[in-house]
PAPAVO-111517 format. One record per residue: x, y, z of N, C-alpha, C in turn. Coordinates in pm, whole numbers, padded with zeros to 5 digits, always signed. Layout:
XYZXYZXYZ ...
***
This chain:
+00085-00118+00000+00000+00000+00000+00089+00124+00000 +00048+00230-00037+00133+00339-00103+00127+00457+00017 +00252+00454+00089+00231+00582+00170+00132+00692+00168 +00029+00677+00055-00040+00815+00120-00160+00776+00157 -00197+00577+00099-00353+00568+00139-00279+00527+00307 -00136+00463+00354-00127+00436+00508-00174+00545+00569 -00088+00676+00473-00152+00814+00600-00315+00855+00605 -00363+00833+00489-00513+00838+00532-00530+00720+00606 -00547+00655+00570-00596+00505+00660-00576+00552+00791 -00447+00627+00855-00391+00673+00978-00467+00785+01057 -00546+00864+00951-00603+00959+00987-00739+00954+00981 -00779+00784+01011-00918+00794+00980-01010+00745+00853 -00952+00743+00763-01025+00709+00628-01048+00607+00600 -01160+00565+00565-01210+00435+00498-01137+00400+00363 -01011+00357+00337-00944+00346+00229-00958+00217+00183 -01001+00129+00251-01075-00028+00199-01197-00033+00134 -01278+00141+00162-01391+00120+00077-01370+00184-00050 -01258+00237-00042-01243+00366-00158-01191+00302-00244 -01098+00174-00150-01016+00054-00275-01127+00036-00379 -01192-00047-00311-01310-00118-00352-01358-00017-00486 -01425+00093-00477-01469+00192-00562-01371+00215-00682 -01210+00197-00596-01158+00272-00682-01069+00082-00809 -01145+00013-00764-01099-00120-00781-00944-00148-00776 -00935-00112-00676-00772-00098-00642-00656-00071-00677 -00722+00062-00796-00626+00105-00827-00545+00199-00752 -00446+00159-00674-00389+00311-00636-00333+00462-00688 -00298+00398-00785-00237+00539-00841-00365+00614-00928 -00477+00541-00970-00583+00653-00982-00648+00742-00897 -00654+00642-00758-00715+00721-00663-00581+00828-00615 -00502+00800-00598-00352+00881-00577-00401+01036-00705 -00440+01004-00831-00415+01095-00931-00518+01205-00868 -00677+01144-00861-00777+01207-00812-00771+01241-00662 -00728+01205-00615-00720+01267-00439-00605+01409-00453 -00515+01404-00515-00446+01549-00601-00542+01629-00674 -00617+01593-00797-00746+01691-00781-00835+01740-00715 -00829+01619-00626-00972+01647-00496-00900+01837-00430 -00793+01742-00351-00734+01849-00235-00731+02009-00354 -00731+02024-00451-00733+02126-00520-00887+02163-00592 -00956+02108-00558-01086+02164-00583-01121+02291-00585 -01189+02346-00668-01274+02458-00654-01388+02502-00523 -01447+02410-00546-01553+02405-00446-01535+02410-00315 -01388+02400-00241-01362+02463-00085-01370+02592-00071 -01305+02700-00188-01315+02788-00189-01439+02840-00194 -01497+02800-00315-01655+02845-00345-01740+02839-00207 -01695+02737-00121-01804+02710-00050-01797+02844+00069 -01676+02858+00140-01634+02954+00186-01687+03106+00124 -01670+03172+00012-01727+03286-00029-01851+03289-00029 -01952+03149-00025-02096+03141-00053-02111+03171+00103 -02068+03071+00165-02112+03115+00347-02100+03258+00361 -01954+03303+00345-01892+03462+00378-02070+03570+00327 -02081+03499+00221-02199+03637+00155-02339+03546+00189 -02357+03434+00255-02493+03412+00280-02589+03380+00212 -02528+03317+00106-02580+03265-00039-02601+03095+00007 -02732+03055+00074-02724+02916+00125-02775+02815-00015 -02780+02861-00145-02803+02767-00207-02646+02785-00316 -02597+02840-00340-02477+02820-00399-02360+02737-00280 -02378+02786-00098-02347+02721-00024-02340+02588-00038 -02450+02525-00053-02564+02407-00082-02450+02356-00168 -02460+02414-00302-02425+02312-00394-02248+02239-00418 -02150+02373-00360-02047+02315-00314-02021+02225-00228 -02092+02258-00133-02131+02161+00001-02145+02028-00038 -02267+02015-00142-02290+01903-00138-02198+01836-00271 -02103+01893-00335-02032+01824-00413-01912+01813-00332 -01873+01845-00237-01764+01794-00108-01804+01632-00047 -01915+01697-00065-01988+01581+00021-01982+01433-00030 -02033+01437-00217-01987+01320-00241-01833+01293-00329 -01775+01377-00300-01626+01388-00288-01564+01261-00231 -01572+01336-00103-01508+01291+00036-01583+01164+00071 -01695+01143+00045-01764+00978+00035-01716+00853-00026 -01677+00964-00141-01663+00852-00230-01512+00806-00247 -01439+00883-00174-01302+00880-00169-01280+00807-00035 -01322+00764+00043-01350+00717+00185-01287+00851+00269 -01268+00949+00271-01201+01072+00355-01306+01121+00486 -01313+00994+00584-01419+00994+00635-01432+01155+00738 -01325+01157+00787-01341+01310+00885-01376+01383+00833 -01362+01442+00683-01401+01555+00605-01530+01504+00567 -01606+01390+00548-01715+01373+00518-01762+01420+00634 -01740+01378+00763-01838+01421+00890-01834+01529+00925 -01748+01607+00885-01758+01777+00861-01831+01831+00756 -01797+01761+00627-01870+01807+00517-02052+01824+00535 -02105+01712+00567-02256+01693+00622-02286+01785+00732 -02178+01799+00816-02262+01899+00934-02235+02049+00852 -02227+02028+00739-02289+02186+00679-02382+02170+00613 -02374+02051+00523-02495+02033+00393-02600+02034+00433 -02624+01968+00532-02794+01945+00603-02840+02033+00639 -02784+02159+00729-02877+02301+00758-02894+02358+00599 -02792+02350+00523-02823+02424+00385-02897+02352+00335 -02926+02229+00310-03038+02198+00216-03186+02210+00299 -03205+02260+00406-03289+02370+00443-03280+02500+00414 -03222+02576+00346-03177+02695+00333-03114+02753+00451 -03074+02726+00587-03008+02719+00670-02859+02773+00680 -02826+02931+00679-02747+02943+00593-02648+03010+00781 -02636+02922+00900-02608+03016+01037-02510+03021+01032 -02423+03164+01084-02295+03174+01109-02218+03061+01171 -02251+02959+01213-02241+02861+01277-02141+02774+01172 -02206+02766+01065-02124+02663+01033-02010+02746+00912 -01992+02872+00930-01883+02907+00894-01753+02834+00998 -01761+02849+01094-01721+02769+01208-01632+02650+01167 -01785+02585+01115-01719+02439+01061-01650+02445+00923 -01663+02509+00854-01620+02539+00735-01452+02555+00817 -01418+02681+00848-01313+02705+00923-01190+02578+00974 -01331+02496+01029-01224+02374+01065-01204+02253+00984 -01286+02263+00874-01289+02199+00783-01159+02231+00656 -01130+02339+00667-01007+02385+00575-00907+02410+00686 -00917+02404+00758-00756+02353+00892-00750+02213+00871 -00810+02110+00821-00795+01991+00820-00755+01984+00668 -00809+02079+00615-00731+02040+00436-00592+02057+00462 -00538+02152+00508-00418+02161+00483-00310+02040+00514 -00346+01966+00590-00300+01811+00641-00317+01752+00515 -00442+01732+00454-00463+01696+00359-00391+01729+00191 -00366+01843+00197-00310+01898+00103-00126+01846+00117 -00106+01852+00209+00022+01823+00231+00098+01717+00224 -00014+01605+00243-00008+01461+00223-00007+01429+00096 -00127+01519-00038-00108+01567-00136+00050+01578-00202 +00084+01680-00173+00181+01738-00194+00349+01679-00165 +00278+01528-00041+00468+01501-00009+00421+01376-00128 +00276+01256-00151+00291+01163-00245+00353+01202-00350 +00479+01102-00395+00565+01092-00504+00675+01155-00527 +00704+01217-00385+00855+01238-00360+00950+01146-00365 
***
């Protein structure tokens, strides 16, 4: 197994289900977990909260959501949902800027893990 699914696996991640999905390929899921961590949609989601826009919120949200599902990245999924669900009420509370907040303190782990695979 390839140093970066041990460090997820280490940090939590369902990487036996993501095998599975990803039919064990590692180095695809390796290619796409480098696109993931560079997504658009962390940012987006952040400027949608900042201005209170709970359905553009919404829709980043919920493309994190099956992101991080489908990638087994289970901590960021259980962050990701405790935003999606007040927004797909239109639910737009300063509250989960919060989580947003700690949700991109945890990318950067993520990004970095990113960033050391294939040194």
């Amino acid at each position: 197994m390839s140093a970066l699914l041990t460090d997820l696996r280490g940090r939590g991640c369902d990487i036996d289900s993501a095998m599975t999905r990803f039919l064990n390929n590692e180095e695809f899921y390796a290619k796409l977990y480098k696109k993931f961590v560079a997504d658009p949609a962390f940012e987006g989601l952040g400027e949608a909260l900042d201005t209170q826009d709970a359905d553009l919120a919404f829709r980043h949200a919920h493309t994190l959501k099956g992101l991080t599902a489908n990638m087994g990245l289970t901590p960021l999924y259980d962050l990701v949902v405790k935003i999606v669900e007040p927004l797909r009420e239109g639910n737009c509370k300063p509250e989960l800027k919060k989580i947003y907040d700690e949700l991109m303190e945890q990318m950067k782990v993520y990004r970095i893990l990113a960033a050391r695979d294939g040194e």
